[in-house]
C-alpha positions as CSV (number, residue, x, y, z in Angstrom):
1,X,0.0,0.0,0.0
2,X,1.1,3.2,-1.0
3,X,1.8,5.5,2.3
4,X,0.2,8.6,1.1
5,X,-3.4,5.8,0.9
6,X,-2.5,5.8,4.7
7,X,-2.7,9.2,5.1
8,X,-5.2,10.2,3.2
9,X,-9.0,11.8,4.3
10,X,-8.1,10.3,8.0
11,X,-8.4,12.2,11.2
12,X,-5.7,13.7,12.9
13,X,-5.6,14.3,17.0
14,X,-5.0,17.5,17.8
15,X,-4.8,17.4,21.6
16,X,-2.4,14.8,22.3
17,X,1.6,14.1,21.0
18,X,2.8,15.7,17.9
19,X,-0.6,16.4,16.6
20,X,-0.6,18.9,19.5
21,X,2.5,20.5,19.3
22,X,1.6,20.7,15.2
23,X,-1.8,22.0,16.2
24,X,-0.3,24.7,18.6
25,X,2.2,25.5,16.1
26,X,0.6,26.0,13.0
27,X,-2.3,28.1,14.6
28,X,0.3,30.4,16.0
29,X,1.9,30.7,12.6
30,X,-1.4,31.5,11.2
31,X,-1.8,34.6,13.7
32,X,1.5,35.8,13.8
33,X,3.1,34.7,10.0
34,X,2.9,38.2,9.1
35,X,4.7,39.8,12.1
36,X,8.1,37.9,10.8
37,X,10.6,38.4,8.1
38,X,11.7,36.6,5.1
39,X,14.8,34.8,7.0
40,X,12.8,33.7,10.0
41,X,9.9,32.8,7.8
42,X,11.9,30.7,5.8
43,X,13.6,29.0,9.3
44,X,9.9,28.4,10.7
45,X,9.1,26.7,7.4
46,X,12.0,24.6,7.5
47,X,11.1,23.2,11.3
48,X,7.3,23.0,10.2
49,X,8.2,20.2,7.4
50,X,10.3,18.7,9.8
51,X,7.4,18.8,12.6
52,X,4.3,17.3,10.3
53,X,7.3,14.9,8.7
54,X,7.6,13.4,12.5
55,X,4.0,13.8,12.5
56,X,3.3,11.6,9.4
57,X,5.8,9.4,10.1
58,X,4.3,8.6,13.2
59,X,1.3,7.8,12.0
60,X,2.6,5.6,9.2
61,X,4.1,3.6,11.7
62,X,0.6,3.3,13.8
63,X,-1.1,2.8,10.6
64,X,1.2,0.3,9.0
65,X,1.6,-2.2,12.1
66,X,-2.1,-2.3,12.3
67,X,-3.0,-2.9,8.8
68,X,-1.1,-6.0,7.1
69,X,-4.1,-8.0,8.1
70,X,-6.3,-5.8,7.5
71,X,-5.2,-5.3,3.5
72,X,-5.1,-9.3,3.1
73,X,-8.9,-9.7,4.4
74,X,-9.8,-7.1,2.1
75,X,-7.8,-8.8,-0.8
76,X,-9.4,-11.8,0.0
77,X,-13.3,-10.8,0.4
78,X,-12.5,-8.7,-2.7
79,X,-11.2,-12.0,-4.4
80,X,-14.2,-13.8,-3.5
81,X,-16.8,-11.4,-4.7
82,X,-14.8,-11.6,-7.8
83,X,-14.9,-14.9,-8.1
84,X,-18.4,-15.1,-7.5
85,X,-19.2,-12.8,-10.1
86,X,-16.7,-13.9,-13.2
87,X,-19.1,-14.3,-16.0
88,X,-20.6,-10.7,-15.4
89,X,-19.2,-8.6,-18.3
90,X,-19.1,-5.7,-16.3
91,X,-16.8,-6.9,-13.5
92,X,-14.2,-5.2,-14.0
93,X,-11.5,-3.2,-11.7
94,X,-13.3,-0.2,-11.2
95,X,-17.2,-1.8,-10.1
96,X,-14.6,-4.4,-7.6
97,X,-13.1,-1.1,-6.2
98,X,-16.8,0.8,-6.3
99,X,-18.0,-2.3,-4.5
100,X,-15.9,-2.9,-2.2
101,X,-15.7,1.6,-0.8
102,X,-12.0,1.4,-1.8
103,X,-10.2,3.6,-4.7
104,X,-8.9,2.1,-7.4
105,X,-5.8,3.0,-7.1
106,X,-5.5,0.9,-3.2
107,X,-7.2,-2.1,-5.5
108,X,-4.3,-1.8,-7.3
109,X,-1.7,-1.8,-4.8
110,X,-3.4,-4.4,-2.9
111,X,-2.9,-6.9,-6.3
112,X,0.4,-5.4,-6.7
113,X,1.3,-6.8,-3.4
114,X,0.8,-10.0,-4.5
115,X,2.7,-9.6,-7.9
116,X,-0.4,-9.0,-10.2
117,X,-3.4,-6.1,-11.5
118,X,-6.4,-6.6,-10.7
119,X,-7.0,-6.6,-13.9
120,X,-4.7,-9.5,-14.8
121,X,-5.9,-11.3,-12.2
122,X,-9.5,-11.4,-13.6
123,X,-8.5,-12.1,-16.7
124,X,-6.6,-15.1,-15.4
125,X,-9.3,-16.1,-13.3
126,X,-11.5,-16.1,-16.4
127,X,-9.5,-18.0,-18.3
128,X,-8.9,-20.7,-15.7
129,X,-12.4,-21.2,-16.0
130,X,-12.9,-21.3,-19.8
131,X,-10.0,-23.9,-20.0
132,X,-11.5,-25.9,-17.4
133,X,-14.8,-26.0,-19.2
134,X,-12.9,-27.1,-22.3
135,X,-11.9,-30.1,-20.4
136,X,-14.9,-31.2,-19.5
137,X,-16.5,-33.8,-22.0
138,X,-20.1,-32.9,-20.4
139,X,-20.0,-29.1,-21.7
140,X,-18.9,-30.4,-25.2
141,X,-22.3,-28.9,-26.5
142,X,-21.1,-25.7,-26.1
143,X,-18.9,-23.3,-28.6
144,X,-15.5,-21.8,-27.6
145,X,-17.8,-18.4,-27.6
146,X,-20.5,-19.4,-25.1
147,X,-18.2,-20.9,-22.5
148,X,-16.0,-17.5,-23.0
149,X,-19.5,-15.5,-22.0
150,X,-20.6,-17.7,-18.6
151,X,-17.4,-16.5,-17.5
152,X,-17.7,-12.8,-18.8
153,X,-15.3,-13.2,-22.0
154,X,-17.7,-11.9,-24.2
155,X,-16.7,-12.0,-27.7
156,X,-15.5,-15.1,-29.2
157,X,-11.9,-13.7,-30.9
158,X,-11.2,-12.4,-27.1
159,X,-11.6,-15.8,-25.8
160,X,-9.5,-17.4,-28.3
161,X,-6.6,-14.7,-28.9
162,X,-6.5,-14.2,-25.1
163,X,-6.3,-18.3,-24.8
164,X,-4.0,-18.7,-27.0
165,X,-1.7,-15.4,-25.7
166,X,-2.0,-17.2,-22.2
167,X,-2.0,-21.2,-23.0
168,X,-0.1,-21.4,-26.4
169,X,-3.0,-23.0,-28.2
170,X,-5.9,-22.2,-29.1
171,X,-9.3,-23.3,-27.7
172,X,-10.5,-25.6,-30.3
173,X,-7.2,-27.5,-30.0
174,X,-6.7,-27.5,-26.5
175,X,-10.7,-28.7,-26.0
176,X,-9.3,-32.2,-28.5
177,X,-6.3,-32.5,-26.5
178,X,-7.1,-32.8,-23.0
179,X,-11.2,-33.9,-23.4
180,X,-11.7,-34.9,-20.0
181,X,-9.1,-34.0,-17.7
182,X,-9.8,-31.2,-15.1
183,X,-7.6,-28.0,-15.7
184,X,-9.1,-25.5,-13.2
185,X,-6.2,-23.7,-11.8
């Protein structure tokens, strides 16, 4: 998780710590600011980045500590919903962030924590699928295109070019070569 996600739109104490030595600071600056000159306005500004820097950092730390486990049970109720809801065409980063109160941008670096997009992982999700419905000799009845749409592939050249980009063959050929094995990931 980016650190600027952790400090972002959250409440800041101003009555204990270094949130009340910032608050007392920076209200005093605001009433006296113009009572100083250029050099000692430029020293004050100096020890205010320095005082909200301890500040932030402090709260990074808090933040940080408490939220590992937080982050992975979202990842993981996000990655359920998502799973639940593959052949929806409109599943897609942005309704999984929308659904879930988070930006995008935290979906992403909760994926990116685990080496992936969300995007890539729904596409590889997706695809898992498909190729497992290829393998099975009771869904023969149905075309490359239809199994690519009950898991929200819905055109029939995006199953087949994205099949082939991730498996090395295409669908018709891989449904011939492994009719009957299981090959959900």
């Amino acid at each position: 998780m980016c650190s600027s996600d952790l400090l972002t739109a959250r409440p800041w104490p101003g009555d204990t710590g270094i949130g009340a030595l910032a608050s007392t600071v920076l209200k005093a600056l605001g009433h006296r600011l113009a009572e100083l000159d250029d050099p000692e306005r430029n020293h004050l500004a100096n020890v205010v980045v320095e005082l909200v820097t301890s500040l932030f950092a402090q709260r990074l730390h808090t933040l940080t500590d408490q939220s590992d486990s937080a982050r992975q049970g979202m990842l993981l109720r996000i990655q359920s919903f998502a799973r639940n809801n593959l052949a929806d065409t409109a599943l897609t980063p942005s309704v999984l962030a929308r659904s879930h109160n988070v930006s995008l941008r935290y979906l992403q670096l909760l994926f990116a924590e685990q080496g992936t997009s969300p995007a890539r992982w729904l596409r590889e999700q997706r695809l898992a699928r498909c190729r497992a419905d290829l393998s099975d000799a009771s869904l023969d009845h149905l075309t490359v295109a239809a199994i690519g749409a009950r898991w929200g592939i819905g055109q029939a050249s995006q199953v087949s070019r994205l099949f082939r980009q991730t498996f090395g063959v295409s669908p018709s050929v891989y449904r011939r070569t492994n009719r009957g094995h299981c090959a959900i990931a």
